[in-house]
N, C-alpha and C positions, 0 to 999 in steps of 0.2 A: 227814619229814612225820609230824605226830603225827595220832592216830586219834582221830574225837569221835564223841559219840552225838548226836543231837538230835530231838526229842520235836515232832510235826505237831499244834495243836488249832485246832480249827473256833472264833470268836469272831463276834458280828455285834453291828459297829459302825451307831449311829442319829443321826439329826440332821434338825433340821429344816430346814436349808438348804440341803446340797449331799451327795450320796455323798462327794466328797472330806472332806467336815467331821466324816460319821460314818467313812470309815476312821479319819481321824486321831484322833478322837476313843476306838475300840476299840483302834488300835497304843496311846497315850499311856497309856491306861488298862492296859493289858498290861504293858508298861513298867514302870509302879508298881510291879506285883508279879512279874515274873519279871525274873529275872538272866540275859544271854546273849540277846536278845530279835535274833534274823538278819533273816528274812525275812517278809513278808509279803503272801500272795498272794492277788488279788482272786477269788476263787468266784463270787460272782453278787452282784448289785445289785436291789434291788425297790422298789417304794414301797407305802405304806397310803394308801389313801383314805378320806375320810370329808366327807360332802355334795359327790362329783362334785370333790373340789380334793387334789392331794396334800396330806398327813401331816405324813408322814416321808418321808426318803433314808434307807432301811438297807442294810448291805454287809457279807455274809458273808466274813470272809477264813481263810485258810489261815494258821497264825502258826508259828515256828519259833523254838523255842529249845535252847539246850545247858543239858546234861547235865551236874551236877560230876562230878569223878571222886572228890571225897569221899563 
């Protein structure tokens, strides 16, 4: 079994149609720029209001990725 590291950071993914649209939208965007991209775990979910109507769906997630060993 080999041994890895892997590094937890807080992201919050936005959208205006659906929490699912802004997860996928901060994992995809993660993605882009980190290599080794595991997990991603939901934290909390909220909306913005503005004139009494949602916003936005924002979604705080938990992201995981590894660590090179170079």
């Amino acid at each position: 079994m080999s041994e890895s590291v892997y590094r937890v950071t807080e992201v919050i993914g936005v959208s205006a149609d659906s929490w699912e649209q802004a997860a996928r939208n901060a994992v995809e965007t993660v993605a882009g720029s980190v290599r080794e991209l595991r997990i991603a775990e939901v934290v909390r979910q909220d909306v913005t209001i503005e004139e009494g109507k949602i916003a936005e769906f924002r979604v705080r997630l938990d992201v995981s990725f590894k660590y090179d060993k170079e």
